[in-house]
C-alpha positions as CSV (number, residue, x, y, z in Angstrom):
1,X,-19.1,-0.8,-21.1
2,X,-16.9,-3.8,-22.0
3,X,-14.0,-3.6,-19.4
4,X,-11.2,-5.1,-18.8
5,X,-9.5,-4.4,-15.3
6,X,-6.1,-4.7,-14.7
7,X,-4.9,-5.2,-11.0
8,X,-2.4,-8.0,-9.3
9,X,-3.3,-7.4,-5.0
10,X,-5.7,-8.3,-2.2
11,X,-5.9,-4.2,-1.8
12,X,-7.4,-4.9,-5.8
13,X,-9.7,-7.0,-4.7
14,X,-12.5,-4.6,-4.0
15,X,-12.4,-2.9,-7.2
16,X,-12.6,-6.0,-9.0
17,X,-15.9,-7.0,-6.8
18,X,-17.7,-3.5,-7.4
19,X,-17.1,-4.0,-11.0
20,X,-18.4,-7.5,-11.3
21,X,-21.5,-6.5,-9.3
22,X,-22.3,-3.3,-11.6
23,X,-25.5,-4.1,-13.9
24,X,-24.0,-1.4,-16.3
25,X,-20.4,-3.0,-17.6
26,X,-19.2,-6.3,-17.8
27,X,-15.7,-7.2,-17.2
28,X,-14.6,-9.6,-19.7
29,X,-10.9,-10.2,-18.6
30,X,-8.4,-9.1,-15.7
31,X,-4.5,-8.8,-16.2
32,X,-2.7,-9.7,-13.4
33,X,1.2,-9.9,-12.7
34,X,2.2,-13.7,-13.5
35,X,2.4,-16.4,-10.6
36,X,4.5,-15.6,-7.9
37,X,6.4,-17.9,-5.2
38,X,4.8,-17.4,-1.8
39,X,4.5,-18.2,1.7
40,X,6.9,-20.6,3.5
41,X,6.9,-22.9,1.1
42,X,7.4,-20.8,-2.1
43,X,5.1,-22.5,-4.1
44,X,4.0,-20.4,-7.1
45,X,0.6,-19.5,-6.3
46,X,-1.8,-16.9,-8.4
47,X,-2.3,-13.5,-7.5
48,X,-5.8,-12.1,-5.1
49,X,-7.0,-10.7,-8.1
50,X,-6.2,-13.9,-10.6
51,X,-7.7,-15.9,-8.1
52,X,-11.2,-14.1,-7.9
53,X,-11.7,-13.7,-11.3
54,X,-11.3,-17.4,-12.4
55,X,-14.0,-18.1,-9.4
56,X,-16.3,-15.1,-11.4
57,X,-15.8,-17.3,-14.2
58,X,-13.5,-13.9,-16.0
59,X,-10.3,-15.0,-18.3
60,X,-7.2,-14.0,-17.0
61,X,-4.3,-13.0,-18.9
62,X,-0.6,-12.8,-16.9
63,X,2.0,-11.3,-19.4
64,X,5.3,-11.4,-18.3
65,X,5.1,-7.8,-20.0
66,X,2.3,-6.1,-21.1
67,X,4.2,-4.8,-24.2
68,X,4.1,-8.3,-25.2
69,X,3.0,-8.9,-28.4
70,X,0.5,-11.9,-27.8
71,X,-1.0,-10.2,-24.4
72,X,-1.3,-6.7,-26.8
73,X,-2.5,-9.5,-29.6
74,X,-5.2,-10.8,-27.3
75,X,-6.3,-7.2,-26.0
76,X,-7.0,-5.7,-29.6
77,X,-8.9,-9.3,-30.1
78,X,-10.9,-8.3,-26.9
79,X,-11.5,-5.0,-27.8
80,X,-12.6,-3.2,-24.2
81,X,-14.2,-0.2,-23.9
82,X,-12.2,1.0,-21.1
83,X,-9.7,-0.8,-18.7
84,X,-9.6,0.3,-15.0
85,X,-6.7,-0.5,-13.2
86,X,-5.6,-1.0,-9.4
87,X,-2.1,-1.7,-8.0
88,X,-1.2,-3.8,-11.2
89,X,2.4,-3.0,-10.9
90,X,3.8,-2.9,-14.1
91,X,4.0,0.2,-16.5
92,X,1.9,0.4,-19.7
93,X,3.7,0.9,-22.9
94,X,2.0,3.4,-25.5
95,X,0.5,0.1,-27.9
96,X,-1.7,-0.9,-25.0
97,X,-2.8,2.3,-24.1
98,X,-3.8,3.0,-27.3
99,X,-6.5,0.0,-27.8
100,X,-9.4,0.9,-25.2
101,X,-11.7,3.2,-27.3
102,X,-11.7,5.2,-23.6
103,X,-8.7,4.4,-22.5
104,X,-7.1,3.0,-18.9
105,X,-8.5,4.5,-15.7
106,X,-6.4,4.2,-12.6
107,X,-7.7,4.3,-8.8
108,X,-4.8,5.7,-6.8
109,X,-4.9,5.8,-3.1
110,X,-4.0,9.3,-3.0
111,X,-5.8,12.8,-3.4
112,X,-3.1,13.6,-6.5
113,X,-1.1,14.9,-7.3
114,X,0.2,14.4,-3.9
115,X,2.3,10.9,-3.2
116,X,2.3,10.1,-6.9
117,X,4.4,7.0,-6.6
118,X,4.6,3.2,-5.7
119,X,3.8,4.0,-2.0
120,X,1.5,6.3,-1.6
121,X,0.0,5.6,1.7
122,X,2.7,4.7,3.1
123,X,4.3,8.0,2.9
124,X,1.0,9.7,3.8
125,X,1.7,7.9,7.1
126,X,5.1,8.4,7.4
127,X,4.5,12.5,7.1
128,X,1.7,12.8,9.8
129,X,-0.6,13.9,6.9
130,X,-4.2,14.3,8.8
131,X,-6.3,13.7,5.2
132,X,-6.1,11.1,2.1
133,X,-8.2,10.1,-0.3
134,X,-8.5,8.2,-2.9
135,X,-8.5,9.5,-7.0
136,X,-9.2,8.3,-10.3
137,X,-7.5,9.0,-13.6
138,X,-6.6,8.7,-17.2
139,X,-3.5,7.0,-17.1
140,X,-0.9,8.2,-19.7
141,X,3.0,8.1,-19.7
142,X,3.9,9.8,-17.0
143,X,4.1,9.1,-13.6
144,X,0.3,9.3,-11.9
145,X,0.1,12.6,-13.8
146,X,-2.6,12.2,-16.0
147,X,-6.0,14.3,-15.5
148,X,-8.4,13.5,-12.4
149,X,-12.0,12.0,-12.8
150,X,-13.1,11.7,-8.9
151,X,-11.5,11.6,-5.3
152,X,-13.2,10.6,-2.3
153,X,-11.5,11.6,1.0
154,X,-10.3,9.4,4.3
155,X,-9.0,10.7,7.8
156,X,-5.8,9.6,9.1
157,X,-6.4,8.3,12.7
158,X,-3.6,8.7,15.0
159,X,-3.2,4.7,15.3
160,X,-3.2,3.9,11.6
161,X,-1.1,1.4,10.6
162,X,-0.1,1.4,6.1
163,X,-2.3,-1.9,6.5
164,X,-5.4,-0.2,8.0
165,X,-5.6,3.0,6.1
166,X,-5.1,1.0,2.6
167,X,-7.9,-1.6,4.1
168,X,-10.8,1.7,4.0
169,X,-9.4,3.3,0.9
170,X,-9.8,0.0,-0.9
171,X,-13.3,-0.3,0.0
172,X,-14.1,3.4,-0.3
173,X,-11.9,3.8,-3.3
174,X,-13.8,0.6,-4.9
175,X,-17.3,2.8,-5.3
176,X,-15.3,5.4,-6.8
177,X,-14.3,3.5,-9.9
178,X,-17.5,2.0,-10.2
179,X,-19.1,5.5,-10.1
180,X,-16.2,6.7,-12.2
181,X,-17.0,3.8,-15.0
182,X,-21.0,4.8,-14.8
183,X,-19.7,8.6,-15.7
184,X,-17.3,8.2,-18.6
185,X,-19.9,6.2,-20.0
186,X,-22.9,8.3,-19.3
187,X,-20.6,11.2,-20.6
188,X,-21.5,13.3,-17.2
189,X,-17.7,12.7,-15.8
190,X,-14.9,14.9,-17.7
191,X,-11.0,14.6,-16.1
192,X,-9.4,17.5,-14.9
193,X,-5.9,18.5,-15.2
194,X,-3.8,18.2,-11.8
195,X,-2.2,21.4,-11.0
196,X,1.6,22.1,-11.4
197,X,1.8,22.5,-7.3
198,X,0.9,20.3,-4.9
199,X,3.4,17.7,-5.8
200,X,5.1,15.1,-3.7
201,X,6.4,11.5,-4.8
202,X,5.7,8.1,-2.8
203,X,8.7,5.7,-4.0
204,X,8.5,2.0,-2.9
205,X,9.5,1.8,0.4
206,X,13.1,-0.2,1.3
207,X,14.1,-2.1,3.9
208,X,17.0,0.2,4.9
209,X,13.7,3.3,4.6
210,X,12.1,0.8,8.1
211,X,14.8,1.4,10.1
212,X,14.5,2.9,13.3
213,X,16.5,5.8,14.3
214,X,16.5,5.9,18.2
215,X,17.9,9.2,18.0
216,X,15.0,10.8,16.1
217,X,11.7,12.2,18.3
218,X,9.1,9.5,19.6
219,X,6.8,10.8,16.9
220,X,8.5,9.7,14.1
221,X,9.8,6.6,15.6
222,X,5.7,5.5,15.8
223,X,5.0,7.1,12.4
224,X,7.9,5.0,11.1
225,X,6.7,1.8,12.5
226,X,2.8,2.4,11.9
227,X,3.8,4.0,8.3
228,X,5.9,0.7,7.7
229,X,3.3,-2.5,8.9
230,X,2.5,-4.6,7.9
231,X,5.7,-4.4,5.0
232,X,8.5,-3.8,5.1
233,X,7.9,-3.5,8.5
234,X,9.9,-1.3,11.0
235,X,13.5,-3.1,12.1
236,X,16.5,-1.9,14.6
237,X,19.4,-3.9,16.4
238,X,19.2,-5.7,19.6
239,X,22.4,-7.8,20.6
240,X,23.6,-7.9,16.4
241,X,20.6,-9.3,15.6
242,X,17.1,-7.7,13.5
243,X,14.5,-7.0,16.1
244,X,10.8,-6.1,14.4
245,X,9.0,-3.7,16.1
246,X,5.1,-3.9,15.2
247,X,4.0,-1.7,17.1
248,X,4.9,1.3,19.8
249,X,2.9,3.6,22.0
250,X,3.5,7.4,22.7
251,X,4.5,7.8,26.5
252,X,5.1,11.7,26.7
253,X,5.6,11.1,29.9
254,X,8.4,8.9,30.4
255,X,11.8,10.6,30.2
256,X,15.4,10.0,31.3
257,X,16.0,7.4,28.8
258,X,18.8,7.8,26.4
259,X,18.0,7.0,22.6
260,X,18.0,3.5,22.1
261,X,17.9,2.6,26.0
262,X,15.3,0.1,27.8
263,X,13.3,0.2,30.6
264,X,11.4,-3.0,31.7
265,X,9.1,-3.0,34.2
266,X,6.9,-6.4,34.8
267,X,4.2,-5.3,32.3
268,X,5.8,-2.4,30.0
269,X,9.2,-1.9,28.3
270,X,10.0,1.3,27.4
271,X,12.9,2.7,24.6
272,X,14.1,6.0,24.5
273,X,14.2,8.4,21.5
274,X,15.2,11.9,20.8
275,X,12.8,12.9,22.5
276,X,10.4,11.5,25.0
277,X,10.1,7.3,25.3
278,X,8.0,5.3,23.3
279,X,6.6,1.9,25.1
280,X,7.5,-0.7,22.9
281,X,4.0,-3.1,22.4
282,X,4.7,-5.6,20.3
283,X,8.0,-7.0,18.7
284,X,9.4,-9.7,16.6
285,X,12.8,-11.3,16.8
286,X,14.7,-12.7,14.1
287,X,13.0,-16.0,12.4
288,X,10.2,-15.8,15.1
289,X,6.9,-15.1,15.5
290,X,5.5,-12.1,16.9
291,X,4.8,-11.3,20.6
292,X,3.9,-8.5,23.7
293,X,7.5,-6.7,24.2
294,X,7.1,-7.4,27.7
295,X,7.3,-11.1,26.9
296,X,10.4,-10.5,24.9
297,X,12.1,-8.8,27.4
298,X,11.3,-11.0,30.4
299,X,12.6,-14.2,27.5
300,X,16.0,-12.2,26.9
301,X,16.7,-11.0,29.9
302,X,17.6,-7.5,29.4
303,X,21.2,-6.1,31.1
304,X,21.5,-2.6,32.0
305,X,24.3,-2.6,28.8
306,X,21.3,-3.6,26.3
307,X,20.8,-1.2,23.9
308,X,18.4,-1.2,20.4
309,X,20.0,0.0,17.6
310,X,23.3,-1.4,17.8
């Protein structure tokens, strides 16, 4: 098939790759979001995806809006079979929809209809699910409702950061929308409806959603900071100031620490919660880099009134 794929990320990047390689389609063009500022410097620099295809040698088209008339124009000019999208983060208006003969197929790194959504995850971290997956489906109006082609599933490990999990479903979720292509044109794949139960959303995570509540068990302070790295990444108060926390260790058996209160010893600092303490691992304070908590806290100088979360 003629495709045109339609994604903006590094987490895209995969996709994009299995597609290239397949001896059955050819991808013609991607859409991309338009150059962004980054880094440091914020100089506007082309998106993961823009990038690779121009080194494939693949035209690249970076509407401002996709319901523009000359990127809608350029599309019917095209004429794709299909589009498969990943992570292009814009919504698709009803004219470009319309002009693949098989439509737009989107990988989603969820087993839908569960964390249909921006974030999904994310928020499959952040509730201690055990099982994700990725799924593939007919994109129509609504949101990451439309009927499901394939899924291929991934275990949650118990130190999963967003960053890792999304890092295997890429890859793993890459096959599947090259195998999903080979079947809608082959004719042996057919999408299913999602059933009406089962339903849970996965909005974009905010920077208010990474804050740390001290008072809240251990558990979910390390789902919250594992569920939140690498971005927005996890965030609470020392001295007035924003305090990163990367990263946090269960330590069921420290007690006798009040929420929020630290415990340094010459290797470890601790932190209480509602619960049991959590040993803080790595931290990163306000306009520096990161570093071992235990650094940090031998570098501030903790007082027995320091407390995180303000």
């Amino acid at each position: 098939m003629k495709l045109v794929f339609a994604g903006t990320p590094e987490v895209a990047v995969p996709a994009l790759d299995a597609l290239i390689a397949s001896d059955r389609h050819e991808v013609v063009a991607a859409v991309t979001r338009p150059d962004a500022p980054a880094g440091r410097g914020r100089r506007t620099v082309a998106c993961p995806v823009a990038r690779r295809a121009e080194e494939a040698g693949i035209e690249v088209l970076k509407p401002a809006r996709p319901r523009d008339e000359d990127f809608l124009a350029r599309l019917r000019e095209i004429g794709p079979d299909c589009c498969p999208v990943v992570a292009y983060g814009a919504l698709l208006p009803r004219a470009a929809l319309d002009i693949p003969a098989r439509g737009w197929v989107n990988l989603h790194f969820s087993l839908l209809p569960a964390w249909r959504g921006a974030a999904p995850v994310q928020h499959a971290v952040l509730a201690g699910d055990e099982l994700t997956g990725a799924s593939t489906f007919q994109i129509e109006e609504g949101l990451d409702s439309g009927p499901v082609y394939g899924v291929v599933t991934e275990e949650v490990r118990p130190t999963d950061t967003s960053g890792d999990l999304l890092t295997r479903l890429s890859l793993a979720g890459a096959g599947l929308l090259a195998a999903t292509m080979d079947g809608i044109e082959d004719g042996s794949l057919r999408p299913v409806p999602q059933p009406a139960e089962g339903v849970s959303l996965a909005p974009k995570l905010t920077v208010e959603d990474a804050r740390l509540d001290w008072r809240a068990p251990a558990l979910r302070v390390d789902r919250v900071v594992r569920g939140c790295s690498p971005a927005p990444g996890a965030w609470t108060l020392f001295r007035g100031e924003r305090l990163k926390v990367r990263a946090v260790g269960l330590a069921p058996d420290r007690t006798g620490l009040e929420p929020g209160e630290l415990s340094a010893a010459k290797n470890a600092v601790h932190a209480g919660t509602g619960s049991h303490a959590v040993e803080l691992l790595w931290v990163q304070p306000q306009g520096k880099k990161p570093m071992r908590a235990a650094d940090w806290a031998r570098g501030v100088r903790l007082g027995p009134e320091d407390r995180l979360g303000g």
